[in-house]
C-alpha positions as CSV (number, residue, x, y, z in Angstrom):
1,X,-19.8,-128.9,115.7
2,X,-21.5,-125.8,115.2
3,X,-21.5,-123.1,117.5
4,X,-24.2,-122.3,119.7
5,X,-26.7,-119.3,119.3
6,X,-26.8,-116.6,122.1
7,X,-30.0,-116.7,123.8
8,X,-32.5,-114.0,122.2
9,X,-31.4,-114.3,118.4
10,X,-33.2,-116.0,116.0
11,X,-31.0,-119.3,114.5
12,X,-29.6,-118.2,111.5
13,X,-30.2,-120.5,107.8
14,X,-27.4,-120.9,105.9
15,X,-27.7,-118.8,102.4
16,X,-29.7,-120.4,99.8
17,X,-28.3,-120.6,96.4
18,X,-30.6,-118.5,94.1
19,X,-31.5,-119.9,91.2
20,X,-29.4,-119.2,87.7
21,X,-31.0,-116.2,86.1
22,X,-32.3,-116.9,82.3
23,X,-31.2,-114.3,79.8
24,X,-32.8,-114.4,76.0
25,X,-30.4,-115.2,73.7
26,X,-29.4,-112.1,71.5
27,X,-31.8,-111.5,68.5
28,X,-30.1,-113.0,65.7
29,X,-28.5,-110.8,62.7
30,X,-30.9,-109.4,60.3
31,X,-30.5,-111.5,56.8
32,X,-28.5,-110.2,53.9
33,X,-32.0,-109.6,51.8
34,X,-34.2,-107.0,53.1
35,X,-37.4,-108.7,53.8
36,X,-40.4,-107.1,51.4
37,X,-44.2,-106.9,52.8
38,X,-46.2,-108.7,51.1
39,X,-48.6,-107.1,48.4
40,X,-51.4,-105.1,49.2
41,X,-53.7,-107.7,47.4
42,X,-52.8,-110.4,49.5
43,X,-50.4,-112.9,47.8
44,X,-47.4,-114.4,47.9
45,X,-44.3,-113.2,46.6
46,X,-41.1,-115.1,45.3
47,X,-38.2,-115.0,47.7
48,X,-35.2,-112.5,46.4
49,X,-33.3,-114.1,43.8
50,X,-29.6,-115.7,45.5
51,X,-26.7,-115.8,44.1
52,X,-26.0,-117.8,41.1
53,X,-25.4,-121.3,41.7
54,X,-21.2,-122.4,41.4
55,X,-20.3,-122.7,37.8
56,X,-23.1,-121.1,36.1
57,X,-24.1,-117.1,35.3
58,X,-28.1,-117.6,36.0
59,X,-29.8,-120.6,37.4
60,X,-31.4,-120.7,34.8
61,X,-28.6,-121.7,32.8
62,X,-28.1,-124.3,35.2
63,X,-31.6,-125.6,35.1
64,X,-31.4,-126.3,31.3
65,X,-27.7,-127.5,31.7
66,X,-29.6,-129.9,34.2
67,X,-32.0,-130.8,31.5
68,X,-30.2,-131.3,28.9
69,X,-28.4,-134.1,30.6
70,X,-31.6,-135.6,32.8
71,X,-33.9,-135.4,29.7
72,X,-32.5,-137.8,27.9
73,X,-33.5,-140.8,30.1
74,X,-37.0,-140.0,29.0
75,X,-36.8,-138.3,25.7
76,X,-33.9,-139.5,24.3
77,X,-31.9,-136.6,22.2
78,X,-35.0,-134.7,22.3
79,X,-34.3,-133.1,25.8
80,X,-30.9,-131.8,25.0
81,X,-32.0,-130.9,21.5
82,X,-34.4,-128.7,22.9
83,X,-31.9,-127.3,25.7
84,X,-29.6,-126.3,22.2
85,X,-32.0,-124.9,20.6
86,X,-33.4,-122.5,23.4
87,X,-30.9,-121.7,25.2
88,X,-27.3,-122.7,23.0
89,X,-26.9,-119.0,21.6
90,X,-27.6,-117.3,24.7
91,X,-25.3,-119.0,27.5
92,X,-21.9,-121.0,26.1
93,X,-22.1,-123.1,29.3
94,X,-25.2,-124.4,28.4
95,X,-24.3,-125.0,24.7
96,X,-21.2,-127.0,25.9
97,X,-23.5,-129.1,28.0
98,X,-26.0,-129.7,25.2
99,X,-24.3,-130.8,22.8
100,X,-22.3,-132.7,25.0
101,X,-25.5,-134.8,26.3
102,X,-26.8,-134.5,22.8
103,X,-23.8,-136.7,21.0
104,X,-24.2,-138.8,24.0
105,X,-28.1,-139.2,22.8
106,X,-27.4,-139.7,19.2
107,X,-24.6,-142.7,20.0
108,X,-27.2,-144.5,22.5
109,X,-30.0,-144.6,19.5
110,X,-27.2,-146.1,17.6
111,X,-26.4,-148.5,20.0
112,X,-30.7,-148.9,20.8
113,X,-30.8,-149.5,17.3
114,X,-28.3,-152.3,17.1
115,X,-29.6,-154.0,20.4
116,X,-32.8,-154.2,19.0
117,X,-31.5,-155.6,15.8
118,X,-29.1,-158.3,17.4
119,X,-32.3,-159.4,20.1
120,X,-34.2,-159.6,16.7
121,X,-32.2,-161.6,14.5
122,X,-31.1,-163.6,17.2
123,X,-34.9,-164.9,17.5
124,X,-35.1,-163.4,21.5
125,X,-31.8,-164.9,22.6
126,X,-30.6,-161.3,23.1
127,X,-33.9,-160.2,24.0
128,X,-31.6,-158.2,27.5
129,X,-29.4,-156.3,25.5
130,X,-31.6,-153.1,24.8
131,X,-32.5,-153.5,28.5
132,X,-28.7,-153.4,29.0
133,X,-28.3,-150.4,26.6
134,X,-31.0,-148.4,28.5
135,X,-29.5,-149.1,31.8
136,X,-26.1,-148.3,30.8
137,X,-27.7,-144.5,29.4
138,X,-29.7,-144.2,32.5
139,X,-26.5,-144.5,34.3
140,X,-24.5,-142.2,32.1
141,X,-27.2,-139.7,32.4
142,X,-27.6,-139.3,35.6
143,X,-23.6,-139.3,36.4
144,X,-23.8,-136.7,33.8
145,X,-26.8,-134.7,35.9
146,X,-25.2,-135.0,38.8
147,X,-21.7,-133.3,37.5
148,X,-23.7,-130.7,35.8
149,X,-25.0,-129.8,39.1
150,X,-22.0,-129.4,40.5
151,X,-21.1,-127.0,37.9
152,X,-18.9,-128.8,35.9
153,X,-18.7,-130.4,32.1
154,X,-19.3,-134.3,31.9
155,X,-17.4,-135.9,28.7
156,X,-19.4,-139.5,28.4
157,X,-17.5,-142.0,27.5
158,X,-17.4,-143.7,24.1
159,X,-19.6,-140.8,22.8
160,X,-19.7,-140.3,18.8
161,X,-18.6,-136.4,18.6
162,X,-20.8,-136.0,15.5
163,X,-22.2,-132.1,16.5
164,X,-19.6,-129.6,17.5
């Protein structure tokens, strides 16, 4: 039971709970890179350079590491050729991974070659096996891609070491 209120005094409320207050969070920390206005002409600027990826002095020497090995599902040992010859003298990480994908890409013609010579002398009974051949590449390839992108050498398997 509550107690009753002397005659002459207003009934008092019991205390209402205020409301939590709401404080902004803290502004976060600047980033590491100062942040550059943009030019007085009006366009846009790169973002500083990062870091250099794991494994690799530039990016860019990761890039053509990357192409070397990703190339050669469309150009064959053009791509990693290329990625030799631009870039081999300049960065020995993308040399290794050159030639590398690049004695990968001259056994697979090999082996393209002989596919299409057993699916021709076999009169189309074997008409799958450069199919099977490109598949097989394609898959090499890419495992290779994906390794170089972690910053690391990829030795294919049953490669022909013919360039050193």
């Amino acid at each position: 039971m509550s107690e009753p209120t002397p005659p002459g005094s207003a009934p008092q409320e019991p205390p209402v709970p205020s409301a939590p207050s709401y404080e902004p969070p803290a502004p976060a920390a600047p980033p590491s890179a100062p942040y550059s206005a943009p030019p007085a002409s009006g366009g846009y600027t790169a973002p500083p350079a990062g870091p250099a990826p794991v494994g690799y002095a530039t990016a860019d020497d990761k890039t053509w590491a990357l192409i070397s090995h990703f190339g050669g599902i469309v150009l064959g040992f053009i791509a990693p050729l290329i990625a030799m010859v631009v870039k081999g003298n300049e960065s020995p990480t993308v040399k290794a991974h050159a030639v590398e994908a690049l004695n990968f890409q001259i056994t697979a013609t090999i082996a393209y070659i002989v596919a299409w010579i057993l699916a021709t002398c076999s009169f189309g009974l074997l008409f799958f096996m450069p199919i099977l051949v490109w598949i097989a590449v394609a898959v090499f390839c890419v495992l290779g891609g994906m390794k170089a992108n972690e910053g690391q050498l990829y030795r294919y398997p049953a490669t022909l070491r013919l360039v050193k």
